[in-house]
PALO-706231 format. One record per residue (C-alpha): chain; x, y, z; residue number from 1. Coordinates in nm, 3 decimals. Example, Ala and Ser with C-alpha at 12.3 -4.5 7.8 and 13.67 -1.06 7.14 Angstrom:
residues 2
+-----+---------+---------+---------+-----+
: mol :       u :       v :       w : seq :
+-----+---------+---------+---------+-----+
:   A :   1.230 :  -0.450 :   0.780 :   1 :
:   A :   1.367 :  -0.106 :   0.714 :   2 :
+-----+---------+---------+---------+-----+
This chain:
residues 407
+-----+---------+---------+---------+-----+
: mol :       u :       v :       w : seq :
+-----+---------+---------+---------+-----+
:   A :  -4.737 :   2.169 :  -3.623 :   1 :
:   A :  -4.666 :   2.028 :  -3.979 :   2 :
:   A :  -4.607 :   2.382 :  -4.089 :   3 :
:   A :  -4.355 :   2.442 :  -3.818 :   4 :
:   A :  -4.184 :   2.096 :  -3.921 :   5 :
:   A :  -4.137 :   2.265 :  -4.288 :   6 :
:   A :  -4.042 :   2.599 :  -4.170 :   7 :
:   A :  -3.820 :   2.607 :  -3.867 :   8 :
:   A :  -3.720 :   2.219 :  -3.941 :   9 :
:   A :  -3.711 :   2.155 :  -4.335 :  10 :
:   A :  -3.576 :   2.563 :  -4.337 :  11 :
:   A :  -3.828 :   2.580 :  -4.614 :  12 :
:   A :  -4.155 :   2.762 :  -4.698 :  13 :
:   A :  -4.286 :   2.531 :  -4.979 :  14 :
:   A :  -4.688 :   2.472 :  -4.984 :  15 :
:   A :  -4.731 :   2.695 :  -4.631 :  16 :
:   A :  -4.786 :   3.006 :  -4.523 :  17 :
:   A :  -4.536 :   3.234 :  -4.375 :  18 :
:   A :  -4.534 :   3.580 :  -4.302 :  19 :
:   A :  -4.734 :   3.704 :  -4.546 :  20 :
:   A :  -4.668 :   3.475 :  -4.870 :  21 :
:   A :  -4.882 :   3.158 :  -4.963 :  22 :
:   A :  -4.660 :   2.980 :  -5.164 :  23 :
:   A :  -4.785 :   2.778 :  -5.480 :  24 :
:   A :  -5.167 :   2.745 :  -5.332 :  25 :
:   A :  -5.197 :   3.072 :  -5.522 :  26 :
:   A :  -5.090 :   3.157 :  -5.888 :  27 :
:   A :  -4.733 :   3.415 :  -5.872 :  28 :
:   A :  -4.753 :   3.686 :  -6.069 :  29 :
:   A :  -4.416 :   3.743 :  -6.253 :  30 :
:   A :  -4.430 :   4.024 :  -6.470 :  31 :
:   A :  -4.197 :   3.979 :  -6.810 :  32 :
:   A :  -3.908 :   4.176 :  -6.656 :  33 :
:   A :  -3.898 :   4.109 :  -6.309 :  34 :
:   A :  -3.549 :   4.238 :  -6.194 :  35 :
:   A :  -3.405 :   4.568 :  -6.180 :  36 :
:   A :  -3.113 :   4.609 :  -6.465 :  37 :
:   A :  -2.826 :   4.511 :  -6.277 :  38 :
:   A :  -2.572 :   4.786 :  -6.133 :  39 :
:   A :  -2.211 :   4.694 :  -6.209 :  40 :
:   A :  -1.953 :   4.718 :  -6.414 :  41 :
:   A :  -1.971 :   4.401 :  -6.609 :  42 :
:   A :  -2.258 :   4.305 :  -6.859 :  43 :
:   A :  -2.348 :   3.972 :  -6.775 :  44 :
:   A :  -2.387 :   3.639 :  -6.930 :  45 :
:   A :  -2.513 :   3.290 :  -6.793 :  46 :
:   A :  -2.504 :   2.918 :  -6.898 :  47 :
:   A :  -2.539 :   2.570 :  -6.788 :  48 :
:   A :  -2.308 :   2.259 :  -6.713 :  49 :
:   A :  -2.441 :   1.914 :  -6.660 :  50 :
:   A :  -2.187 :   1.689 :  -6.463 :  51 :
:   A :  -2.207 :   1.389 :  -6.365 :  52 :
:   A :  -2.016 :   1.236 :  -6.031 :  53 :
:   A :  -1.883 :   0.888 :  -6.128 :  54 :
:   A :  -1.795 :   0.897 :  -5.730 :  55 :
:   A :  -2.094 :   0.919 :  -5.590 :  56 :
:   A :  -2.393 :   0.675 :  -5.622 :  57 :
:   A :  -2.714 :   0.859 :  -5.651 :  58 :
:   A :  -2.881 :   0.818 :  -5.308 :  59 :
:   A :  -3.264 :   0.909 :  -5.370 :  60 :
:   A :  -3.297 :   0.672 :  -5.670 :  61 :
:   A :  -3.352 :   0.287 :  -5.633 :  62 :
:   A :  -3.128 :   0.190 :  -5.935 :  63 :
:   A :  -2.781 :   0.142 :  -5.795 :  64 :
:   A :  -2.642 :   0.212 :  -6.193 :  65 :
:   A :  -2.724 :   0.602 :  -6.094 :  66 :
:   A :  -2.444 :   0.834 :  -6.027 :  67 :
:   A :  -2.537 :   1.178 :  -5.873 :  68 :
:   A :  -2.562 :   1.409 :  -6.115 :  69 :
:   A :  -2.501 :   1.767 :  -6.094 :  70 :
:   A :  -2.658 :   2.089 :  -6.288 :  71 :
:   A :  -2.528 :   2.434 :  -6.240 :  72 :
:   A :  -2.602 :   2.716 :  -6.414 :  73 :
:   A :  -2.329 :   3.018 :  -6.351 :  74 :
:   A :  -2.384 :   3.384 :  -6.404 :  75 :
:   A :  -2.023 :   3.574 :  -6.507 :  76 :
:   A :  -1.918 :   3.893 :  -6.650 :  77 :
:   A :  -1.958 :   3.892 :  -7.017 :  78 :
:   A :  -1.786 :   4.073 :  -7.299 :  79 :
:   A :  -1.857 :   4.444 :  -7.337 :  80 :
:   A :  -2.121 :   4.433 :  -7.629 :  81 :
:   A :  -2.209 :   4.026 :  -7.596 :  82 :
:   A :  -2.486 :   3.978 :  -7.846 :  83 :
:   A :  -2.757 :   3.722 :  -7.798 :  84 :
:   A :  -3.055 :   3.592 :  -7.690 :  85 :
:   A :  -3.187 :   3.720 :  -7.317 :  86 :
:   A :  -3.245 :   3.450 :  -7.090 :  87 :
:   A :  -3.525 :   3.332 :  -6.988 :  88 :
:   A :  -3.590 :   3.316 :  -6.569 :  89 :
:   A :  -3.645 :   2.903 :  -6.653 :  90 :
:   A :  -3.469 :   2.839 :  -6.901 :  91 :
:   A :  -3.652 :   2.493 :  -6.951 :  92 :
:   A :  -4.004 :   2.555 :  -6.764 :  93 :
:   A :  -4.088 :   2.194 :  -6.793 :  94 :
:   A :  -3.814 :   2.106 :  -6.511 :  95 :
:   A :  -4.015 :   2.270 :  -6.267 :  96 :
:   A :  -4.224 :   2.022 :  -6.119 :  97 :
:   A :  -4.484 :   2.273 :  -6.032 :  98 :
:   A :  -4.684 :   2.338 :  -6.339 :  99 :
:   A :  -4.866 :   2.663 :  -6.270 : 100 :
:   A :  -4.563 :   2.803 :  -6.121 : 101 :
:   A :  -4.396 :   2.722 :  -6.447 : 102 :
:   A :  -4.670 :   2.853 :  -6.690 : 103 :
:   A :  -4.691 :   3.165 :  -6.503 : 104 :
:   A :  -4.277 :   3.218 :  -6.514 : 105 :
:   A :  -4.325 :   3.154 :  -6.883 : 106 :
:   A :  -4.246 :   3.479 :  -7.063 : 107 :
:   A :  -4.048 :   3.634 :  -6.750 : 108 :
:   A :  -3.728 :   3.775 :  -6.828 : 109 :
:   A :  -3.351 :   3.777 :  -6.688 : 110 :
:   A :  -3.094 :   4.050 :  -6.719 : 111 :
:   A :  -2.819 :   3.802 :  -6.874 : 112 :
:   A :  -2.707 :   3.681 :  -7.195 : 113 :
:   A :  -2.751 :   3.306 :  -7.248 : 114 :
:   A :  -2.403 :   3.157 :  -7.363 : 115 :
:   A :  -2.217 :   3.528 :  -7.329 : 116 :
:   A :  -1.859 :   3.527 :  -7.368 : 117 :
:   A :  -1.689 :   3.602 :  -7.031 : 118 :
:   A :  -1.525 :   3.932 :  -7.007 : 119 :
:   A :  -1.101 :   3.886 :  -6.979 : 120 :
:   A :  -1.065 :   4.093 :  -6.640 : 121 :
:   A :  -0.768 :   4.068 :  -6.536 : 122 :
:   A :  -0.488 :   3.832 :  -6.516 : 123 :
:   A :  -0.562 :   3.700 :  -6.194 : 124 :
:   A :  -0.949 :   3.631 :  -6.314 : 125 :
:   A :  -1.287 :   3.668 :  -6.193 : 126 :
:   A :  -1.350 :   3.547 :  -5.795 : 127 :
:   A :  -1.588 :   3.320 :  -5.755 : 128 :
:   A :  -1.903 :   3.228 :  -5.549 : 129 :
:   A :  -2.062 :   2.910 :  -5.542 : 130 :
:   A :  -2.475 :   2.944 :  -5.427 : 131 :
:   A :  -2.656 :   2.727 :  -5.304 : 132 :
:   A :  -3.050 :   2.757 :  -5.305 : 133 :
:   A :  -3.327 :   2.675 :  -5.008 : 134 :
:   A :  -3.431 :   2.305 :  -4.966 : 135 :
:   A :  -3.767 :   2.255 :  -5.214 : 136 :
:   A :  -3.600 :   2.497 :  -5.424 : 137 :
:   A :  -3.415 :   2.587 :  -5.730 : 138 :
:   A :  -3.108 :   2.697 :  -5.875 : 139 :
:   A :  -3.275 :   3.005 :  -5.984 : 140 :
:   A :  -3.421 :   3.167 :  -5.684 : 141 :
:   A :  -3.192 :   3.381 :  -5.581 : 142 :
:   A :  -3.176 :   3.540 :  -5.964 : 143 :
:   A :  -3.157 :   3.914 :  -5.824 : 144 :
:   A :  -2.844 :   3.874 :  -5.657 : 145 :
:   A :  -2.693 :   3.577 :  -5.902 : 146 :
:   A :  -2.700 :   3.814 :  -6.192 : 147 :
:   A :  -2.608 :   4.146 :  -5.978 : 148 :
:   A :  -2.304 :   3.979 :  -5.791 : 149 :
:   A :  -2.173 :   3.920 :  -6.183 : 150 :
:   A :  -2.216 :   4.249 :  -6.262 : 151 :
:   A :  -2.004 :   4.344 :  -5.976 : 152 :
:   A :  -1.747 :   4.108 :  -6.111 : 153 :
:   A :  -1.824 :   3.810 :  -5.973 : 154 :
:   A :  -1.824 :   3.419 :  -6.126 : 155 :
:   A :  -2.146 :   3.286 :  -5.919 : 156 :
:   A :  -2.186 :   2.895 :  -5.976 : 157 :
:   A :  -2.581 :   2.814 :  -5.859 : 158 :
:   A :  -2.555 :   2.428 :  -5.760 : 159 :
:   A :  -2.915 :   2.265 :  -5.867 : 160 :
:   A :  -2.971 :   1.963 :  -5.589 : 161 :
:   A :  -3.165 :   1.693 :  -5.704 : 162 :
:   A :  -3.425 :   1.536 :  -5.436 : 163 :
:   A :  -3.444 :   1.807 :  -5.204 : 164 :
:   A :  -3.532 :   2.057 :  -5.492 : 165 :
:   A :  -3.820 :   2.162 :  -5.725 : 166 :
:   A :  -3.664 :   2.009 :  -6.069 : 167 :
:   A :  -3.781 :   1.727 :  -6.184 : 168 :
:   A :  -3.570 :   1.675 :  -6.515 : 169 :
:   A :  -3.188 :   1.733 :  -6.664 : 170 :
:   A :  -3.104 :   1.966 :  -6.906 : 171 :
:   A :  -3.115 :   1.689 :  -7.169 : 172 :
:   A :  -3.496 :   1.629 :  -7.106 : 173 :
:   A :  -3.436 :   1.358 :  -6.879 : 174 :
:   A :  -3.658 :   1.238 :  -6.582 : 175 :
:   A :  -3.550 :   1.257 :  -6.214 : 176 :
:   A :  -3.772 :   1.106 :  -5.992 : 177 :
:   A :  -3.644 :   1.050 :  -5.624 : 178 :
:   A :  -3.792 :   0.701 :  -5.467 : 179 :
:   A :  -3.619 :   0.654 :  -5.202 : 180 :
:   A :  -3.532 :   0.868 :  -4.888 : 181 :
:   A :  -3.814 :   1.066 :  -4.706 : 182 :
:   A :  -3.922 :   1.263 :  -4.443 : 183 :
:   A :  -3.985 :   1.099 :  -4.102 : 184 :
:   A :  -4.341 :   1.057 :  -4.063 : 185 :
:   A :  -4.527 :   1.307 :  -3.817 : 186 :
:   A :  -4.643 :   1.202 :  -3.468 : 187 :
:   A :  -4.814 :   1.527 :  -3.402 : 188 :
:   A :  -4.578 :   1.596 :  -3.120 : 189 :
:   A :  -4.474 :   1.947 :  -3.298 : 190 :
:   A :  -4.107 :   1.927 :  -3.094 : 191 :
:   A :  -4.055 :   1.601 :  -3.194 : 192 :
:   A :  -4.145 :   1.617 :  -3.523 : 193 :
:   A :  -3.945 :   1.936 :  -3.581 : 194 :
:   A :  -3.638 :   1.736 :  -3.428 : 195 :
:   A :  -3.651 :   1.416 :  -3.585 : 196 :
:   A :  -3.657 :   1.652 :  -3.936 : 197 :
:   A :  -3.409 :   1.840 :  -3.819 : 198 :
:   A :  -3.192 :   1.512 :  -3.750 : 199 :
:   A :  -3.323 :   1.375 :  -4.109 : 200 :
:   A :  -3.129 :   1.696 :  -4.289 : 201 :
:   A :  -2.852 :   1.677 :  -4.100 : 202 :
:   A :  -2.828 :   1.355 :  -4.240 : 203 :
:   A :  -2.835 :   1.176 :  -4.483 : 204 :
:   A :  -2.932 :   1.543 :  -4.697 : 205 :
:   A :  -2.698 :   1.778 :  -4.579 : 206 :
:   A :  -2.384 :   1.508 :  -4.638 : 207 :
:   A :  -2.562 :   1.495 :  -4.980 : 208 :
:   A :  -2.542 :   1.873 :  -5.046 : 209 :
:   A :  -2.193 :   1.890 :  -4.905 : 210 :
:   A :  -2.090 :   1.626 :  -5.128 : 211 :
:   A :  -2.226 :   1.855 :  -5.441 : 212 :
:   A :  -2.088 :   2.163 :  -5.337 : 213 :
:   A :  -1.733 :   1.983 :  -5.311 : 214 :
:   A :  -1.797 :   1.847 :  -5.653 : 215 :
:   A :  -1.875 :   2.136 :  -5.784 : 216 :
:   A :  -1.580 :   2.316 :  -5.688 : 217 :
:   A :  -1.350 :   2.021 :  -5.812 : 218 :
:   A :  -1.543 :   2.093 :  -6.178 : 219 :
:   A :  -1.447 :   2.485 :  -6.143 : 220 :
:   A :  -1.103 :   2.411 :  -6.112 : 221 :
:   A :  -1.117 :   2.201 :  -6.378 : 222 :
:   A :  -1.276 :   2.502 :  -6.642 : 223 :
:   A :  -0.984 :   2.736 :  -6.502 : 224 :
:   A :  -0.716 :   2.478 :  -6.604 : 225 :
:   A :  -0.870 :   2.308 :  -6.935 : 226 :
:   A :  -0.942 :   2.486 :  -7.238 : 227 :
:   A :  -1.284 :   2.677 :  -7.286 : 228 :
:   A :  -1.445 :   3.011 :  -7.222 : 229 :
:   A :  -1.346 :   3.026 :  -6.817 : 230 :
:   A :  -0.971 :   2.917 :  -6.908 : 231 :
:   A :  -0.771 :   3.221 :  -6.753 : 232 :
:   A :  -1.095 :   3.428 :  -6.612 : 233 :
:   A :  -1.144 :   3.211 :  -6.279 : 234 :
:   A :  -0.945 :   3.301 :  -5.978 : 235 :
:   A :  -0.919 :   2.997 :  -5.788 : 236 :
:   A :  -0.815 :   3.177 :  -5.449 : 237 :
:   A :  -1.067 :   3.381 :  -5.435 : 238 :
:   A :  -1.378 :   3.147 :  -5.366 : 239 :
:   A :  -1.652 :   3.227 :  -5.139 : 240 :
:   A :  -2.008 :   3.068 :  -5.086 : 241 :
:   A :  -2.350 :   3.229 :  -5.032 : 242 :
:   A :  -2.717 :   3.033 :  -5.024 : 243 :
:   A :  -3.036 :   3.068 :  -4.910 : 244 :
:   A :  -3.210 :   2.863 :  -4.651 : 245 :
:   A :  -3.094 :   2.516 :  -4.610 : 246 :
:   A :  -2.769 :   2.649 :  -4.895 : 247 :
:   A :  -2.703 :   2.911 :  -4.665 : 248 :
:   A :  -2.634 :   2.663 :  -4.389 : 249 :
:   A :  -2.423 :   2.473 :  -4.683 : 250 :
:   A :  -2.238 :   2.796 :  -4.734 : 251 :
:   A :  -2.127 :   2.823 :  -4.371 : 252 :
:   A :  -2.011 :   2.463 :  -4.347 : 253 :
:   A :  -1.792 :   2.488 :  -4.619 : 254 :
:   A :  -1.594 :   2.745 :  -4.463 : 255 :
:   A :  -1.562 :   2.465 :  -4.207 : 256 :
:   A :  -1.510 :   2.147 :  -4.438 : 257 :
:   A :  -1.332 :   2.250 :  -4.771 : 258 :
:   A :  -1.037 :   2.522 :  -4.751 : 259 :
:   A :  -1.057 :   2.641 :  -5.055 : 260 :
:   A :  -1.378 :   2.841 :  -4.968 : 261 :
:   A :  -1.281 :   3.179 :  -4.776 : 262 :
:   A :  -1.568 :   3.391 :  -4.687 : 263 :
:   A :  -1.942 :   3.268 :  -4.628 : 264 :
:   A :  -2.277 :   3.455 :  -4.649 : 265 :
:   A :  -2.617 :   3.278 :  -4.504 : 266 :
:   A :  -2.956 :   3.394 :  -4.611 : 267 :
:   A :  -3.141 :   3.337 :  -4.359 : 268 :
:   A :  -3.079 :   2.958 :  -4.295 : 269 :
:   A :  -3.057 :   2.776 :  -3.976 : 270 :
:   A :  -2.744 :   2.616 :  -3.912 : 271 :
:   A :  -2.602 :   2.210 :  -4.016 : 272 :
:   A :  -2.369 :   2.029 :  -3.952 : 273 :
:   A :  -2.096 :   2.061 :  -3.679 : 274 :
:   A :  -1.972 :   2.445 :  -3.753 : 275 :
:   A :  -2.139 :   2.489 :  -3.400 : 276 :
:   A :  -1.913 :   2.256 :  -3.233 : 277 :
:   A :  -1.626 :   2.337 :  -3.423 : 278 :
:   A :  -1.648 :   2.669 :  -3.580 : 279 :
:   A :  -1.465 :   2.784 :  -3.897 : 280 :
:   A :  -1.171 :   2.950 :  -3.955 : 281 :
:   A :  -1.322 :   3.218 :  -4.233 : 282 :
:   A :  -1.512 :   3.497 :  -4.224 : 283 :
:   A :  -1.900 :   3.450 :  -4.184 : 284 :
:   A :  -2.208 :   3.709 :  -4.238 : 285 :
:   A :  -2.566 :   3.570 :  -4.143 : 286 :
:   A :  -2.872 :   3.725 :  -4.227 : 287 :
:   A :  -3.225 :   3.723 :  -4.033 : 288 :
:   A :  -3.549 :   3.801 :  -4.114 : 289 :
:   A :  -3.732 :   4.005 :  -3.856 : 290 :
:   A :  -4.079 :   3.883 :  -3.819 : 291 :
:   A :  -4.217 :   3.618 :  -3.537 : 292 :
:   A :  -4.280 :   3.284 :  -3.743 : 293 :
:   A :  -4.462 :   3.202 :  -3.451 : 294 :
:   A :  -4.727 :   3.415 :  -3.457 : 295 :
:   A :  -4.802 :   3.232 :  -3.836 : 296 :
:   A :  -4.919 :   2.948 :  -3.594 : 297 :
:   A :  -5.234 :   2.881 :  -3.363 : 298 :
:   A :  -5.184 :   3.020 :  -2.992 : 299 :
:   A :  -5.137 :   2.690 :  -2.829 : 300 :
:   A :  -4.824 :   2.621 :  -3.051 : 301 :
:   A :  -4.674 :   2.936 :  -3.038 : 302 :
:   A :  -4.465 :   2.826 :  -2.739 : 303 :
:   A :  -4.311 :   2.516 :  -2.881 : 304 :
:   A :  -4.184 :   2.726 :  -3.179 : 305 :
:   A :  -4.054 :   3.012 :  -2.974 : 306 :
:   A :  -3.837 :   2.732 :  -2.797 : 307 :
:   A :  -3.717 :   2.578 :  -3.119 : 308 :
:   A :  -3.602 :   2.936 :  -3.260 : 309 :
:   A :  -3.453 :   2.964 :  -2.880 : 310 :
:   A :  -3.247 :   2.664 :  -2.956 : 311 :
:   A :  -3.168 :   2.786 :  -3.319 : 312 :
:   A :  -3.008 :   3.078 :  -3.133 : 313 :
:   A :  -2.816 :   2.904 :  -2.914 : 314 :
:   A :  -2.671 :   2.736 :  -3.238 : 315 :
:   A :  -2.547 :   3.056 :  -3.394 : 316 :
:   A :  -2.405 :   3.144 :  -3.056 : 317 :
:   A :  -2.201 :   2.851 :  -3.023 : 318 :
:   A :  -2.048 :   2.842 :  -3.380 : 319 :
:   A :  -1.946 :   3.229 :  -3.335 : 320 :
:   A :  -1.806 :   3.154 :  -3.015 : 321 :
:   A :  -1.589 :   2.846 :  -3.132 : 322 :
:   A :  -1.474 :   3.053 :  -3.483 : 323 :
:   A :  -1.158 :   3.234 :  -3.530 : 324 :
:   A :  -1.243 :   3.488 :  -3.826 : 325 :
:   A :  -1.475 :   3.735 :  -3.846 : 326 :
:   A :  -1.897 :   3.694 :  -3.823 : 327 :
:   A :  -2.122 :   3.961 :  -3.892 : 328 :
:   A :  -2.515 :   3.935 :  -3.828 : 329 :
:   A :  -2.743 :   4.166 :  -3.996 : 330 :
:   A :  -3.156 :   4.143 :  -3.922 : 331 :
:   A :  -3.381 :   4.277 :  -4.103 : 332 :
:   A :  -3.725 :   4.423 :  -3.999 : 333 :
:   A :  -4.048 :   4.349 :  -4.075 : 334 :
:   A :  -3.927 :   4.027 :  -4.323 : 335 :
:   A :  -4.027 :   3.674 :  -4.415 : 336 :
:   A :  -3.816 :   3.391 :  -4.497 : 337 :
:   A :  -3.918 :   3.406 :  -4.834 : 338 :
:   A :  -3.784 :   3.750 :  -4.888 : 339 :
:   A :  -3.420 :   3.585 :  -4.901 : 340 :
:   A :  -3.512 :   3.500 :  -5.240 : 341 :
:   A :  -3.705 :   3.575 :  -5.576 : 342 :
:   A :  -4.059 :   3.471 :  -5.439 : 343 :
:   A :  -4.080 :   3.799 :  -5.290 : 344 :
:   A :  -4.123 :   3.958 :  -5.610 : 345 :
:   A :  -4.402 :   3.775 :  -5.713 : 346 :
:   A :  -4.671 :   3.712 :  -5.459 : 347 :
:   A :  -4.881 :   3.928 :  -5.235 : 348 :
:   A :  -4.719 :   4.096 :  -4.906 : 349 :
:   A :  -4.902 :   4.174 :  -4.570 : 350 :
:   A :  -4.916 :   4.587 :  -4.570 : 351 :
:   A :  -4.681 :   4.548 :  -4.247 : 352 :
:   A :  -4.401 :   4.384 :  -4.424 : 353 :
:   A :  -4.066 :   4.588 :  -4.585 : 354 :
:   A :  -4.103 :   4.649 :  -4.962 : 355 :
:   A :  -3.938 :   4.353 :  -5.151 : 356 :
:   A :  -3.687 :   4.568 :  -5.319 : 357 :
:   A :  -3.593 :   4.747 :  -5.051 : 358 :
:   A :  -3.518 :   4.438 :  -4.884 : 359 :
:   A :  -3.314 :   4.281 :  -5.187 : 360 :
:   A :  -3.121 :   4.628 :  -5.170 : 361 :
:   A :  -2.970 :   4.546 :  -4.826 : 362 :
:   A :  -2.910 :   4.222 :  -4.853 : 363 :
:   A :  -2.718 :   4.299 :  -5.193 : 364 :
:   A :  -2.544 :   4.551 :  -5.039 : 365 :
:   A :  -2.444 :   4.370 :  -4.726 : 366 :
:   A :  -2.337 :   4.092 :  -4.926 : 367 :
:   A :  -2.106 :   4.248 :  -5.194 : 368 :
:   A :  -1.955 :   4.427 :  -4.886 : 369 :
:   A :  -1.852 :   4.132 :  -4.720 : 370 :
:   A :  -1.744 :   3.946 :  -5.065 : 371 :
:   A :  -1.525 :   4.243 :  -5.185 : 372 :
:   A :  -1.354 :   4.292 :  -4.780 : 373 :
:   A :  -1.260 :   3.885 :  -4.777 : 374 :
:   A :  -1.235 :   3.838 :  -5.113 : 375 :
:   A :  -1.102 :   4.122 :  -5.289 : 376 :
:   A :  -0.971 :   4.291 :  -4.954 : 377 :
:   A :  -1.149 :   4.583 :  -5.017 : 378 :
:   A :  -1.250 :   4.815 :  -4.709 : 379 :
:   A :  -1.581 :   4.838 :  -4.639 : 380 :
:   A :  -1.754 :   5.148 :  -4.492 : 381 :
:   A :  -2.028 :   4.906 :  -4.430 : 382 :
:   A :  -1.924 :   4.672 :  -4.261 : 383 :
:   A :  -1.745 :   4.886 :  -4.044 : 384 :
:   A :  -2.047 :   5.105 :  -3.919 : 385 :
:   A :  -2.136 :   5.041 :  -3.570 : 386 :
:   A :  -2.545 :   5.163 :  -3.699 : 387 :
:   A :  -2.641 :   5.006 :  -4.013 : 388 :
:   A :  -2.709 :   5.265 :  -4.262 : 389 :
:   A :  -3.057 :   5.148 :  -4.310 : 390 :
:   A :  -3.348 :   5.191 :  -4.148 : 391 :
:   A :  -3.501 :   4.834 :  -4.132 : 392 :
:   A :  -3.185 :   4.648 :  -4.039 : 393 :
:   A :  -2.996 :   4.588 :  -3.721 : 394 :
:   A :  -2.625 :   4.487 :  -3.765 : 395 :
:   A :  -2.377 :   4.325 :  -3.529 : 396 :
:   A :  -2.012 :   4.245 :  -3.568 : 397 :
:   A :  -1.779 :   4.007 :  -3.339 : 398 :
:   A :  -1.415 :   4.089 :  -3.493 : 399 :
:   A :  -1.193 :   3.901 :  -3.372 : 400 :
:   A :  -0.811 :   4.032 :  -3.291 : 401 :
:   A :  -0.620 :   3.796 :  -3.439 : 402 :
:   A :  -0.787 :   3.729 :  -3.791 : 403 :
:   A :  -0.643 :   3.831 :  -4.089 : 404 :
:   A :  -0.873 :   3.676 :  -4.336 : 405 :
:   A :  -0.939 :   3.904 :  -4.586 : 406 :
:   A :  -0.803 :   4.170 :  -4.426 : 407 :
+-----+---------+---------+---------+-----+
């Protein structure tokens, strides 16, 4: 059951298979231009920012001199006719501690212009979206809806974790190598094992997640008040969160933790924290892939992960019934976990399984949807369609009478 520990408990698909995709034991193929030209409004732009949180001692290193350090790169509307160099999909492929993953992401392409000028828009600014990506992952993974989202208009911060992530050095060339904190060690009991990892994210990582994602949002309001390029251009009451995996879990919380954030989108992540206990007071849209991770297993563990997912359900149930706002659920058929992301685009898919862009079509469209109705307070056809326009997904709503978020 190890592989059920790192898919149903880590909420991660890193070195095992799962529905379809073999992650890393093969070589990706990334073409040079692997995302569709963005549809919006807005050419876009992207950079970096390298803080560091005096606050906060850094938890998986051993020197007790290291603060927790924070790298996000943001994807924005840029000025109409931005000139510069496109960026690369890694900007720095030595970060990523996989080596053949980097080499073959080497000459692959983005849609954005590194170090753009932000467009004005107007005088209320840009809304913004912080992202947060799976656990194991980076803060590049969700690229084709990073870079879309700011061509719709959107500010999208992508938080970089360190220690639960796939980067193993700052911007500035500098090593990070985490030496303390681990997984607990497997007994073989698959239940038990999934639990205890289960217990393991819930804390100490997901405190340590929470505690960038606050962070990060005290640095945003810091580049809408002090001079730069986002003085002016950053609406600070307009903030929502979206993430894949273990980020979209992060995402959800926040509605529940930090006020400022209004609106929530989860890619396919099982849920943290306490929002099942407590429930949230904003607006929430979750996303499920359709496929049985169960069947990716032997036949005499196939029950123990149908009655994990069963509990995972239960979860879900319990945080919609103790929320006030809004939650939407939309499933899509015949998907993997991985298709929440970029590795879609790159490795092999069982004949079975929905097209990759099709997929990344509805979950961009679902998502801008929901962003522009609780954000922008926009009406949304969508969202208000009883059948889901598409074929391959099924889509459930609980309004609730007496919300008025974004409304």
């Amino acid at each position: 059951m190890r592989k059920a520990v790192k898919i149903i408990g880590a909420a991660v698909v890193l070195l095992a298979a799962a529905g379809g995709y073999v992650y890393w034991t093969m070589l990706p193929k990334i073409p040079e231009h692997p995302f569709e030209k963005p549809s919006g409004p807005y050419a876009v732009g992207t950079r970096e920012f390298d803080w560091t949180d005096s606050s906060r001692a850094e938890t998986y290193t051993r020197n007790p001199n290291d603060r927790r350090r924070i790298v996000v790169q943001v994807w924005y509307p840029a000025a109409p006719g931005a000139a510069g160099d496109t960026a690369r999909y890694l900007l720095r492929p030595a970060e990523f501690a996989n080596g053949a993953g980097a080499k073959a992401a080497r000459h692959a392409k983005t849609n954005s212009v590194l170090d753009a000028p932000p467009a004005s828009g107007d005088s209320a600014g840009f809304p913004i979206i912080i992202y947060n990506h799976g656990g194991a992952w980076t803060r590049w993974s969700a690229t084709y809806a990073t870079e879309w989202l700011a061509s719709q208009g959107y500010v999208v911060f992508s938080i970089e974790h360190f220690g639960f992530n796939q980067t193993i050095k700052y911007p500035d060339g500098t090593a990070f190598t985490a030496d303390t904190l681990a997984f607990p060690k497997e007994t073989k009991d698959g239940r038990k094992d999934a639990l205890a990892s289960w217990a393991y994210l819930d804390d100490p990582v997901f405190k340590i997640w929470r505690g960038d994602a606050r962070f990060t949002l005290d640095q945003i309001e810091r580049l809408a008040r002090d001079p730069g390029p986002f003085h002016g251009r950053l609406d600070l009451s307009r903030i929502g969160a979206f993430g894949w995996s273990f980020g979209g879990a992060l995402a959800v919380d926040l509605t529940a933790v930090d006020p400022r954030v209004r609106a929530a989108v989860d890619h396919d992540g099982q849920l943290f924290g306490s929002v099942d206990q407590t429930g949230t007071t904003r607006p929430v849209l979750q996303f499920h892939h359709g496929d049985d991770d169960a069947l990716e297993y032997p036949e005499k563990d196939r029950l123990v992960v149908h009655q994990l997912m069963a509990e995972l359900d239960v979860k879900d149930s319990s945080a919609r019934a103790h929320s006030s706002a809004d939650w939407y659920s939309v499933t899509i058929a015949h998907t993997a976990h991985g298709d929440f992301s970029d590795l879609s685009l790159f490795y092999p898919r069982a004949k079975t399984q929905t097209d990759p862009k099709r997929v990344h079509e509805i979950i961009k469209a679902y998502t801008l949807a929901f962003f522009d109705r609780y954000l922008r307070n926009k009406p949304s056809d969508l969202l208000g369609q009883t059948k889901a326009p598409f074929a391959e997904a099924t889509f459930r709503a609980w309004l609730k009478p007496d919300s008025t978020a974004g409304r």
